[in-house]
GULOFI-138652 format. One record per residue: residue number from 1; x, y, z of N, C-alpha, C, O in turn. Coordinates in nm, 2 decimals. Layout:
! residues N
+-----+--------+--------+--------+--------+--------+--------+--------+--------+--------+--------+--------+--------+
! num !    n.u !    n.v !    n.w !   ca.u !   ca.v !   ca.w !    c.u !    c.v !    c.w !    o.u !    o.v !    o.w !
+-----+--------+--------+--------+--------+--------+--------+--------+--------+--------+--------+--------+--------+
! NUM !      X !      Y !      Z !      X !      Y !      Z !      X !      Y !      Z !      X !      Y !      Z !
...
+-----+--------+--------+--------+--------+--------+--------+--------+--------+--------+--------+--------+--------+
//
This chain:
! residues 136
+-----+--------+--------+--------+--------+--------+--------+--------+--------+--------+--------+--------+--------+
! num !    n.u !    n.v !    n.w !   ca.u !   ca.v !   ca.w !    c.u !    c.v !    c.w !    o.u !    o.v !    o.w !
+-----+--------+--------+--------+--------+--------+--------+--------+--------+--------+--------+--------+--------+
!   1 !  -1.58 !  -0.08 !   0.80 !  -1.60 !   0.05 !   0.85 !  -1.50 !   0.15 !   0.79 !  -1.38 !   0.14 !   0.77 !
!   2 !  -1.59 !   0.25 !   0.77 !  -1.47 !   0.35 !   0.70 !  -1.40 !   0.44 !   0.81 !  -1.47 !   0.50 !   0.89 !
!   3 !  -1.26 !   0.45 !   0.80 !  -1.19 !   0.50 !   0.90 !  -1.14 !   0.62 !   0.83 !  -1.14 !   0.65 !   0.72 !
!   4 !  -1.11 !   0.68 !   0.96 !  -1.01 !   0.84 !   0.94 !  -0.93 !   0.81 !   0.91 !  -0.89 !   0.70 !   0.96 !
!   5 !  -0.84 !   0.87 !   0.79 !  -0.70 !   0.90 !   0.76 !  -0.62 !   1.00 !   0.84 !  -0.63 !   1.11 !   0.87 !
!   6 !  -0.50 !   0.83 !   0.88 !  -0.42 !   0.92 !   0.99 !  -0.33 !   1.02 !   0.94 !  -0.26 !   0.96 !   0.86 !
!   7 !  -0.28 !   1.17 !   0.95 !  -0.18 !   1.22 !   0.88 !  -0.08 !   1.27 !   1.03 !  -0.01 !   1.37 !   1.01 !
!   8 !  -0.07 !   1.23 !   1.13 !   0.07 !   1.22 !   1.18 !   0.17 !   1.12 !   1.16 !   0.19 !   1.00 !   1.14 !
!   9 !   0.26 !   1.26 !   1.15 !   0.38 !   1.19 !   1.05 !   0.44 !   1.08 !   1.14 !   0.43 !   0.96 !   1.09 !
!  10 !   0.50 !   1.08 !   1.25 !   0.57 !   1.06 !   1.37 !   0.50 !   0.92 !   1.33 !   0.59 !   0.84 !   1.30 !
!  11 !   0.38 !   0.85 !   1.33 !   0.31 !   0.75 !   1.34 !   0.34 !   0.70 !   1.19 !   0.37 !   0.58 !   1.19 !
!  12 !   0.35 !   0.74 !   1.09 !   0.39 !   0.71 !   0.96 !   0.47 !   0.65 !   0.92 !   0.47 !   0.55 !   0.85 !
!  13 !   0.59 !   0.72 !   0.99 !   0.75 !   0.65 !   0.99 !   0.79 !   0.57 !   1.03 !   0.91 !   0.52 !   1.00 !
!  14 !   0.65 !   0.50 !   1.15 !   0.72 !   0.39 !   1.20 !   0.72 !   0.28 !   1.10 !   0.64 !   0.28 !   1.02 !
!  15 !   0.81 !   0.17 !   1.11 !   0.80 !   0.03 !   1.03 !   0.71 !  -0.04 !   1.06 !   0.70 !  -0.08 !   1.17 !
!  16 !   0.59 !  -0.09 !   0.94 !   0.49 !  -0.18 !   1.00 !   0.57 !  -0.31 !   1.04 !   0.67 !  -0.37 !   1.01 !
!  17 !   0.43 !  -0.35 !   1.17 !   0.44 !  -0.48 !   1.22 !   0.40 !  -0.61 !   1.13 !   0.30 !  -0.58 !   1.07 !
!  18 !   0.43 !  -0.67 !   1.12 !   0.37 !  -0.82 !   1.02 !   0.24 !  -0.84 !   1.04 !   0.19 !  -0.83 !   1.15 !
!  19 !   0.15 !  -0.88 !   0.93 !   0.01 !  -0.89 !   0.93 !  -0.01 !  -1.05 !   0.99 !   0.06 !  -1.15 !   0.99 !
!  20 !  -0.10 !  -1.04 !   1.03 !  -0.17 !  -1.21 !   1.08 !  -0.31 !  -1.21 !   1.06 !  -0.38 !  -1.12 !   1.04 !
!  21 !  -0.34 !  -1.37 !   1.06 !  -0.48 !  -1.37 !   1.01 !  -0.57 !  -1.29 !   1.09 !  -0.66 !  -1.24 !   1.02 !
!  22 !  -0.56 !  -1.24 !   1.28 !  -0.64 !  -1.17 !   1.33 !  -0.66 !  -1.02 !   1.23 !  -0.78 !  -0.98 !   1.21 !
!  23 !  -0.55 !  -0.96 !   1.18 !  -0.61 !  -0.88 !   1.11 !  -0.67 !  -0.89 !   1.00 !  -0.65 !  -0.80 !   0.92 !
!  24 !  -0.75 !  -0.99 !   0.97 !  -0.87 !  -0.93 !   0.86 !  -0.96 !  -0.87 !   0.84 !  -1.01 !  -0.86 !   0.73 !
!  25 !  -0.99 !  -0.81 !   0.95 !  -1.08 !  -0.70 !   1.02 !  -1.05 !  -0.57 !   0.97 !  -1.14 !  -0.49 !   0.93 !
!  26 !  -0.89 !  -0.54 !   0.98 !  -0.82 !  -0.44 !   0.94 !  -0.82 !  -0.42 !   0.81 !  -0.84 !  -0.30 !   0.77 !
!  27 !  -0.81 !  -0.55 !   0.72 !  -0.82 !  -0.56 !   0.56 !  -0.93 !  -0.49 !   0.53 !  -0.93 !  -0.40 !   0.44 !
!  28 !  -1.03 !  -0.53 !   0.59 !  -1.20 !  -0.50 !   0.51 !  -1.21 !  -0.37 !   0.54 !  -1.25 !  -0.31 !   0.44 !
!  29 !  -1.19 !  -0.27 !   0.67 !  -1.17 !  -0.14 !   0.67 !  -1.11 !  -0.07 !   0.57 !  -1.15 !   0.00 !   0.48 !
!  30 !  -1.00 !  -0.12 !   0.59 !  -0.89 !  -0.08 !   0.50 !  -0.96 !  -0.11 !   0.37 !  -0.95 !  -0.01 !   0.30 !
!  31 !  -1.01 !  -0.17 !   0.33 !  -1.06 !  -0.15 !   0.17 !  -1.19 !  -0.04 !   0.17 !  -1.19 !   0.06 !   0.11 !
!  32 !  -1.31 !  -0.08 !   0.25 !  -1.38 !   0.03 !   0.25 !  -1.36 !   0.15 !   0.30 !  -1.44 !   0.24 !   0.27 !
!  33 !  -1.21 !   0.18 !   0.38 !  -1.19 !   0.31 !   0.33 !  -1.14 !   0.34 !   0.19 !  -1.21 !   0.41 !   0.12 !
!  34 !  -1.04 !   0.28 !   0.15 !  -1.02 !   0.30 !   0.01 !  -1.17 !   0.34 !  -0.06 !  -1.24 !   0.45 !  -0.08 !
!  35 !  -1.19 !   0.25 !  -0.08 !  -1.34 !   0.25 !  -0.21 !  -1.40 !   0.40 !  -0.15 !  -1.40 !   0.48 !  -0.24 !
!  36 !  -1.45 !   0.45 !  -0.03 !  -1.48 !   0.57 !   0.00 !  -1.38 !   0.70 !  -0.06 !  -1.40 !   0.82 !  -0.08 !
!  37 !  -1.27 !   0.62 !  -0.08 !  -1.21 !   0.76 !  -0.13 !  -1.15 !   0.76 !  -0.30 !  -1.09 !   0.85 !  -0.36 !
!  38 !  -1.20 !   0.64 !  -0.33 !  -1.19 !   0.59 !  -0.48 !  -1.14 !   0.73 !  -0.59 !  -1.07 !   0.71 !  -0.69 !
!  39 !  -1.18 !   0.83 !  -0.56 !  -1.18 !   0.92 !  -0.65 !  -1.06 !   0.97 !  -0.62 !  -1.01 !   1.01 !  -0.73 !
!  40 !  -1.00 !   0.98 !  -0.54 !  -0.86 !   1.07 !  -0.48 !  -0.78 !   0.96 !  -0.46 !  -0.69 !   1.01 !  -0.40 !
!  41 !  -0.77 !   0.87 !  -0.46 !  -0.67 !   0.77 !  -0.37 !  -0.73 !   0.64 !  -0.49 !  -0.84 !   0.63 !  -0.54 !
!  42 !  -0.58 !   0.54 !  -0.51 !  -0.57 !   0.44 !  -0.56 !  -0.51 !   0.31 !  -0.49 !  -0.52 !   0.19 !  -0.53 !
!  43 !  -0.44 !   0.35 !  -0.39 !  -0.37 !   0.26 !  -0.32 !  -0.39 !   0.32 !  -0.16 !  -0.44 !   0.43 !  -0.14 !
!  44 !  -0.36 !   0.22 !  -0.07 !  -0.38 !   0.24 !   0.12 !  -0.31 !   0.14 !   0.16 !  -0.32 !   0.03 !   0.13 !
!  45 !  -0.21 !   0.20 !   0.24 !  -0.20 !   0.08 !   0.37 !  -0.22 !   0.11 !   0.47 !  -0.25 !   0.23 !   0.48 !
!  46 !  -0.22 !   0.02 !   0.59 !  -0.30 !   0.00 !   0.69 !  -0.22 !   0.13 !   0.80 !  -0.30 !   0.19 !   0.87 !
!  47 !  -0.14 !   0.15 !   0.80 !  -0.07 !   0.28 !   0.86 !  -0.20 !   0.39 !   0.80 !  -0.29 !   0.44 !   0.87 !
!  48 !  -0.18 !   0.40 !   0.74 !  -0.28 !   0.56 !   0.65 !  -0.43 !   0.56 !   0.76 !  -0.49 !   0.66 !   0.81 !
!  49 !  -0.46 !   0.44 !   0.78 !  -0.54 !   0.43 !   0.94 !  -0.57 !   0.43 !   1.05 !  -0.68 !   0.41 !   1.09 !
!  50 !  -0.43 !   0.44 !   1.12 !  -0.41 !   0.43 !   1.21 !  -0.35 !   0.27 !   1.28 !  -0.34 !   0.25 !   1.40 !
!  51 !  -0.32 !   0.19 !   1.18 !  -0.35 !   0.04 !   1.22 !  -0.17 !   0.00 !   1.17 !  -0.15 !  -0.07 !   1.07 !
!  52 !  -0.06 !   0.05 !   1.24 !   0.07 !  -0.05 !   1.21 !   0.06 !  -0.16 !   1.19 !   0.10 !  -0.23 !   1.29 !
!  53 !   0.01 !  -0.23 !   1.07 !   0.07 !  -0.39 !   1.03 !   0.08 !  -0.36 !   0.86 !   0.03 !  -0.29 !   0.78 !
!  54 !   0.16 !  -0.46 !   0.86 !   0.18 !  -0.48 !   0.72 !   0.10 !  -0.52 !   0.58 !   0.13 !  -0.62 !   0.52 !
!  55 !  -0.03 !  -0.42 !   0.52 !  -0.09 !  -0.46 !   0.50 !  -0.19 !  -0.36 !   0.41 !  -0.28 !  -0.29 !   0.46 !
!  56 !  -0.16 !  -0.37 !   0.20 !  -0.17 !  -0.30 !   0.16 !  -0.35 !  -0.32 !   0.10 !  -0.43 !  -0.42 !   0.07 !
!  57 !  -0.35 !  -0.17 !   0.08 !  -0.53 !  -0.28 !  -0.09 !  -0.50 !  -0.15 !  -0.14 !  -0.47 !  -0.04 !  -0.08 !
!  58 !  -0.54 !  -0.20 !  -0.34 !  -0.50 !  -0.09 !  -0.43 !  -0.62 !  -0.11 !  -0.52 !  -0.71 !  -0.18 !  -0.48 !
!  59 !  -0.61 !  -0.06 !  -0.63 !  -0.69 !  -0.07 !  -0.71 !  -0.63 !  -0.15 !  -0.86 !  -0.62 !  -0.07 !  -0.95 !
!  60 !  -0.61 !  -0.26 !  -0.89 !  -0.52 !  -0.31 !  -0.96 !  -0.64 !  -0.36 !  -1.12 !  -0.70 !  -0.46 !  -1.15 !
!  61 !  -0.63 !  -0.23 !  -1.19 !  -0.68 !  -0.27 !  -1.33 !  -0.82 !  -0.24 !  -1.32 !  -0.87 !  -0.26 !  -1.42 !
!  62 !  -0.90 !  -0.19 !  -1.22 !  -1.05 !  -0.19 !  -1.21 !  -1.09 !  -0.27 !  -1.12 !  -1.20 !  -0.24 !  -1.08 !
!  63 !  -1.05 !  -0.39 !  -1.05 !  -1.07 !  -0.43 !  -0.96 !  -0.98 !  -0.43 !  -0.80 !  -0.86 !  -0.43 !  -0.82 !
!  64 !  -1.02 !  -0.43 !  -0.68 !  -0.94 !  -0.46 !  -0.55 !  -0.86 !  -0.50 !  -0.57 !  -0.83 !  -0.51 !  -0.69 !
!  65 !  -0.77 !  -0.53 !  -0.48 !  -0.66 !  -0.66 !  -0.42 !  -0.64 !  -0.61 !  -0.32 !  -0.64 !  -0.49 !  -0.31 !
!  66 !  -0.61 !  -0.69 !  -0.20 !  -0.55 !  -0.70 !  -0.06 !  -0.43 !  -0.79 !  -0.09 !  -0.43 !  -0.90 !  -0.16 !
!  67 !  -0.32 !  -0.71 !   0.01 !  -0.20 !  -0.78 !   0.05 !  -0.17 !  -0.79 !   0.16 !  -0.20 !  -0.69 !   0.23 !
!  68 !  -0.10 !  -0.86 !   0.22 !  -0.01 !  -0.88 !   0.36 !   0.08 !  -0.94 !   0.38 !   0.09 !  -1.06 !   0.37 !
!  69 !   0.17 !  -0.86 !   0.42 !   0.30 !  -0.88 !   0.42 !   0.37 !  -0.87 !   0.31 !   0.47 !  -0.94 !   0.30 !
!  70 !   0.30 !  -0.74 !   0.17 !   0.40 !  -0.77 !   0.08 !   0.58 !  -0.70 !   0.05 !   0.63 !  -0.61 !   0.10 !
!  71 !   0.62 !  -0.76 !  -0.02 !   0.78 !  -0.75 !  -0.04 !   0.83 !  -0.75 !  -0.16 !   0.85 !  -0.86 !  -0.22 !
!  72 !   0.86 !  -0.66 !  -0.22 !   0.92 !  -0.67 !  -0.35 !   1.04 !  -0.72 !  -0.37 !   1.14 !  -0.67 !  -0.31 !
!  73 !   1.04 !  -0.84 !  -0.46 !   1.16 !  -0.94 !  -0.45 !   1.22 !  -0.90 !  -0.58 !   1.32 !  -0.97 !  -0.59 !
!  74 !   1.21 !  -0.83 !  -0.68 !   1.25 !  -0.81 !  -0.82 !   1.21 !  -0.72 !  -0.86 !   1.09 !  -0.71 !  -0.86 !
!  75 !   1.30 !  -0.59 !  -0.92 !   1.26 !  -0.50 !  -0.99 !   1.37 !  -0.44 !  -1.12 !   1.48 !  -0.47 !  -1.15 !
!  76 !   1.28 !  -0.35 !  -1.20 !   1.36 !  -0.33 !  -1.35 !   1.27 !  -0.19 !  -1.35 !   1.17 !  -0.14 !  -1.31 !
!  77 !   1.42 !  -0.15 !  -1.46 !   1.35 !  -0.05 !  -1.52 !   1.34 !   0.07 !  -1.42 !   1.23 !   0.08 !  -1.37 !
!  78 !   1.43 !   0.17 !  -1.37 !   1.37 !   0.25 !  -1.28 !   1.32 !   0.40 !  -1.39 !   1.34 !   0.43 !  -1.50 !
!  79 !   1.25 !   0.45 !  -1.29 !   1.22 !   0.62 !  -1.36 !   1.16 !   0.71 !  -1.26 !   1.09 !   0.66 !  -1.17 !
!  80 !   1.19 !   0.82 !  -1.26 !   1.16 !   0.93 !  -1.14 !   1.00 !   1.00 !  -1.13 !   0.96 !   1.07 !  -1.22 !
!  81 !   0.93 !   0.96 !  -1.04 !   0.79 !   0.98 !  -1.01 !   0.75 !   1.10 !  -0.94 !   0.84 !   1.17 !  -0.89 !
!  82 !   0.66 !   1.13 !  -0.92 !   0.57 !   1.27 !  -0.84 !   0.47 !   1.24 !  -0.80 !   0.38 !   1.26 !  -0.88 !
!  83 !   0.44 !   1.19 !  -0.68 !   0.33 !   1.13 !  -0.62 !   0.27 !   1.21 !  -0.52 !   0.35 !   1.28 !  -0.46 !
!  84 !   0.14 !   1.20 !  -0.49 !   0.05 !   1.26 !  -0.38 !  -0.02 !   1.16 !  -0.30 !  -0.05 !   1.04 !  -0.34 !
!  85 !  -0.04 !   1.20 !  -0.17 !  -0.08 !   1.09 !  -0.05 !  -0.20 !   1.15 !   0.03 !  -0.19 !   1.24 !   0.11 !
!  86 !  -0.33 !   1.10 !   0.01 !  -0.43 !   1.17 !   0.14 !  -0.35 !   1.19 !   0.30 !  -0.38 !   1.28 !   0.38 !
!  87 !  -0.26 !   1.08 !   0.34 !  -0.22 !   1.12 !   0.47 !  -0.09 !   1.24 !   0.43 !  -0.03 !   1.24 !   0.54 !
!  88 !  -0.03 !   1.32 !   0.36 !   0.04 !   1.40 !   0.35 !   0.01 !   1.51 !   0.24 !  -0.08 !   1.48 !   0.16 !
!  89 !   0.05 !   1.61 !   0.23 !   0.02 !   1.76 !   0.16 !   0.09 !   1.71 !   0.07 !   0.16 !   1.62 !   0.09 !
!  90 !   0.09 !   1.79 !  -0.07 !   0.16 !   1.82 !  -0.14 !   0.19 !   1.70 !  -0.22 !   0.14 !   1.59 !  -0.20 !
!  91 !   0.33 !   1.76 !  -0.35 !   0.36 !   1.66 !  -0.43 !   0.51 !   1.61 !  -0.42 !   0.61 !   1.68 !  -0.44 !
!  92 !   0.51 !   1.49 !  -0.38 !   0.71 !   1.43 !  -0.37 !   0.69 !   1.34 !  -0.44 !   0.60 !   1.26 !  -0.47 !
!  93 !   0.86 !   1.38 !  -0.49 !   0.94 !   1.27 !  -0.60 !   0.96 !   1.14 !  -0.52 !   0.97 !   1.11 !  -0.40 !
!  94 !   0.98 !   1.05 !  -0.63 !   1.00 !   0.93 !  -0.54 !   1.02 !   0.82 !  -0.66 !   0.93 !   0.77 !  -0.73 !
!  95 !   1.19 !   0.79 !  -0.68 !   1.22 !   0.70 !  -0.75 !   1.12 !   0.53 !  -0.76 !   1.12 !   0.45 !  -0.66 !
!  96 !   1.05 !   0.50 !  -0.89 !   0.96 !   0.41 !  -0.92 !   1.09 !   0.30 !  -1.00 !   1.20 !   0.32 !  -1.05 !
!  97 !   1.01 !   0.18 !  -0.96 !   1.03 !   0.06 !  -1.15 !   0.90 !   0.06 !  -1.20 !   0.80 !   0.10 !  -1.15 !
!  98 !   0.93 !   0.01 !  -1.33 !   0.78 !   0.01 !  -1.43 !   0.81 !  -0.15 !  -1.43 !   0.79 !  -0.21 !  -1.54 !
!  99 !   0.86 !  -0.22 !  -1.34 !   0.79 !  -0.39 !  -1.35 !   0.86 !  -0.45 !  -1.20 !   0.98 !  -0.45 !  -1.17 !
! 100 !   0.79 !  -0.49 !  -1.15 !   0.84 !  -0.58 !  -0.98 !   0.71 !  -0.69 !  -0.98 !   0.59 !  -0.69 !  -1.00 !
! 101 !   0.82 !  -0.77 !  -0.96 !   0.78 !  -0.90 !  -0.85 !   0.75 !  -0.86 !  -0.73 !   0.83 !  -0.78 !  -0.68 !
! 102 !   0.63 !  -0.91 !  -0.64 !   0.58 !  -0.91 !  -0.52 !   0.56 !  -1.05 !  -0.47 !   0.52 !  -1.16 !  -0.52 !
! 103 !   0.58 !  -1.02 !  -0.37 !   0.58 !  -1.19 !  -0.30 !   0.50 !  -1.12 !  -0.15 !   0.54 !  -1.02 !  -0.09 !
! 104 !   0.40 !  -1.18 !  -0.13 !   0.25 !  -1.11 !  -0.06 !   0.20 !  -1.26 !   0.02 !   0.26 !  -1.37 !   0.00 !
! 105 !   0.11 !  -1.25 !   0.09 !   0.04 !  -1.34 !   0.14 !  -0.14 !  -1.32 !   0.08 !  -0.17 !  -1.20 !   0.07 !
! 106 !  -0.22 !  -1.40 !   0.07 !  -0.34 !  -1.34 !   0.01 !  -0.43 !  -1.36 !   0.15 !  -0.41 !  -1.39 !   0.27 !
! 107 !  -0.52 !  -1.34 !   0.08 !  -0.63 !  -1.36 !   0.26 !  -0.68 !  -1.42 !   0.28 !  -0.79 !  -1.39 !   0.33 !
! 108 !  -0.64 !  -1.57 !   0.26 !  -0.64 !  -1.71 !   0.32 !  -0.45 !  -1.69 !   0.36 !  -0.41 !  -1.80 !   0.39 !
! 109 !  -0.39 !  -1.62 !   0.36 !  -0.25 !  -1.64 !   0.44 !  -0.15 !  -1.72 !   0.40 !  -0.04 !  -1.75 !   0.45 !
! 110 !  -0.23 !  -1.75 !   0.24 !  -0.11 !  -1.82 !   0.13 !  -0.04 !  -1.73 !   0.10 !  -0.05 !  -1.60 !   0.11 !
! 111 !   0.08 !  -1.83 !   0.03 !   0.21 !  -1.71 !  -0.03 !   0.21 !  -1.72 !  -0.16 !   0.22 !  -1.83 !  -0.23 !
! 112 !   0.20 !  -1.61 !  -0.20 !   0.18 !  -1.58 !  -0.33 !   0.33 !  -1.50 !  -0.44 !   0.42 !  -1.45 !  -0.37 !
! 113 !   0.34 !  -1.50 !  -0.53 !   0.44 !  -1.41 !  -0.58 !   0.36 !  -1.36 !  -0.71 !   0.31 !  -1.44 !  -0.78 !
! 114 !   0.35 !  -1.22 !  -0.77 !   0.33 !  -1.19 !  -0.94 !   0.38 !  -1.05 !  -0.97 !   0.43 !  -0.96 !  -0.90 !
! 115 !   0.36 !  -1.06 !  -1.09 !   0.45 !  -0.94 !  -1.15 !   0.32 !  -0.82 !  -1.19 !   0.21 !  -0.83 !  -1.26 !
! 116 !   0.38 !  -0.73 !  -1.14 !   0.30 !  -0.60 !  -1.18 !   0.36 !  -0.50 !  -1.27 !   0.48 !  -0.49 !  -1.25 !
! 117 !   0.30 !  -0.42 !  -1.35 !   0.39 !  -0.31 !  -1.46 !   0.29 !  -0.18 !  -1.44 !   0.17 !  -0.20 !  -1.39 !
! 118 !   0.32 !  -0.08 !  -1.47 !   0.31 !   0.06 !  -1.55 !   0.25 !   0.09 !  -1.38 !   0.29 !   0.04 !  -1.28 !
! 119 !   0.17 !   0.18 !  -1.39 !   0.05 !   0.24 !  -1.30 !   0.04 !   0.13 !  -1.16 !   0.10 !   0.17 !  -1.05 !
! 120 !  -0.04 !   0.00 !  -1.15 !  -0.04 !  -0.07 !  -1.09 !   0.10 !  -0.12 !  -1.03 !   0.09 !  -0.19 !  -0.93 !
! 121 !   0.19 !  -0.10 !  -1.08 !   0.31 !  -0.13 !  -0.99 !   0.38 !  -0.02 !  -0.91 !   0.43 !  -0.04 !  -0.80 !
! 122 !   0.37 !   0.11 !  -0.98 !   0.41 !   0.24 !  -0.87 !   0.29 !   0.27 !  -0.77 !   0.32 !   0.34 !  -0.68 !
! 123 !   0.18 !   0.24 !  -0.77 !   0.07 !   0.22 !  -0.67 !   0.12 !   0.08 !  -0.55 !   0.14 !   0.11 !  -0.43 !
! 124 !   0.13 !  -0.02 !  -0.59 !   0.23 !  -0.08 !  -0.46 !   0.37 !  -0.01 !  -0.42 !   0.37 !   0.00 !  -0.30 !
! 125 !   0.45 !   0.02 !  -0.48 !   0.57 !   0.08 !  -0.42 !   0.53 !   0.16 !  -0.33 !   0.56 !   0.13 !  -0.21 !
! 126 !   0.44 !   0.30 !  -0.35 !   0.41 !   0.38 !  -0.26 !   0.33 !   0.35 !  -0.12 !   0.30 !   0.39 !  -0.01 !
! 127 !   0.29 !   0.23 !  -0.22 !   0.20 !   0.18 !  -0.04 !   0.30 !   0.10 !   0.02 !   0.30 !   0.12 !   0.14 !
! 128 !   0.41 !  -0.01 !  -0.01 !   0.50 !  -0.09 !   0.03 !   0.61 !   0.03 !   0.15 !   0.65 !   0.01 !   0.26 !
! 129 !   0.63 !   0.14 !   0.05 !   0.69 !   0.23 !   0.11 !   0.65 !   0.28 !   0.26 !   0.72 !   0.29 !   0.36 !
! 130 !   0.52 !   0.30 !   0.24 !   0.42 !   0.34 !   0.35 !   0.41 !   0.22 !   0.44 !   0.38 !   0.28 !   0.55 !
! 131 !   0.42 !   0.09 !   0.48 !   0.49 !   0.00 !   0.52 !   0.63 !  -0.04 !   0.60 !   0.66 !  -0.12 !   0.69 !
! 132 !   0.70 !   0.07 !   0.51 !   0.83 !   0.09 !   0.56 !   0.90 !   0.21 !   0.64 !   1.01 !   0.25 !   0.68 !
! 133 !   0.74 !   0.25 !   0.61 !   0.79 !   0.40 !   0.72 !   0.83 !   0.51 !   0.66 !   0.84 !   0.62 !   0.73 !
! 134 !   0.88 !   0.51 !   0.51 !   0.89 !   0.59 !   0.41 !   0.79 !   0.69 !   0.43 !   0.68 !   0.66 !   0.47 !
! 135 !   0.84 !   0.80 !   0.40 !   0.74 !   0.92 !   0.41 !   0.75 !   0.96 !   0.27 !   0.85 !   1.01 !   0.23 !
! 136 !   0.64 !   0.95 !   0.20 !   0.62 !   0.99 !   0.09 !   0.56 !   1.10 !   0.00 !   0.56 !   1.09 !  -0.12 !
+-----+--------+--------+--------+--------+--------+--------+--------+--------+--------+--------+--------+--------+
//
């Protein structure tokens, strides 16, 4: 189901809760909102919906991915970014790496770890961020 984008901030900031297999429910929204907004938006977490858990989907290379519970365990390389958010106005800076390790759960609730670079890696940060309550 495609859901409203939440843009209260107050609800933004909070720190997501840890994902569990009940939310897979949440995943599949969470993706078909993405894909609905495919043209403006590359990355979502489950906050941007109103849904506090830990629990991102991006667009990695032309195809999906869902994560839960991800965590960047390794990073390199930093450089200073200008990103925009459908749940927020405007443009903010926001220190990137151009290569991290993630360590994720996939959606069978295995643990997973891989390395992402360029574009596809500052698209998880900002949604990781968004996880963390980071206002971006």
């Amino acid at each position: 189901m495609i859901r409203e984008i939440c843009e209260d901030e107050i609800f933004l900031a909070q720190k997501a809760e840890p994902a569990t297999p009940d939310d897979l429910p949440v995943a599949a929204d969470l993706l078909e909102t993405l894909t609905h907004h495919q043209e403006d938006c590359w990355g979502m977490a489950a906050n941007m919906i109103g849904v506090n858990k830990r629990i991102i989907v991006f667009n990695n290379e032309g195809s999906y991915m869902v994560m839960f519970n991800p965590e960047i365990i390794k990073k390199s390389e930093p450089y200073e970014a200008e990103e925009e958010c459908l749940s927020l106005p405007g443009f903010r800076p926001a220190k990137r790496w151009k290569i991290i390790e993630v360590r994720y759960q996939d959606e069978g609730f295995l643990s997973c770890s891989r390395v992402f670079t360029g574009l596809t890696a500052q698209i998880i940060q900002h949604e990781i961020d968004h996880c963390e309550g980071i206002l971006i």
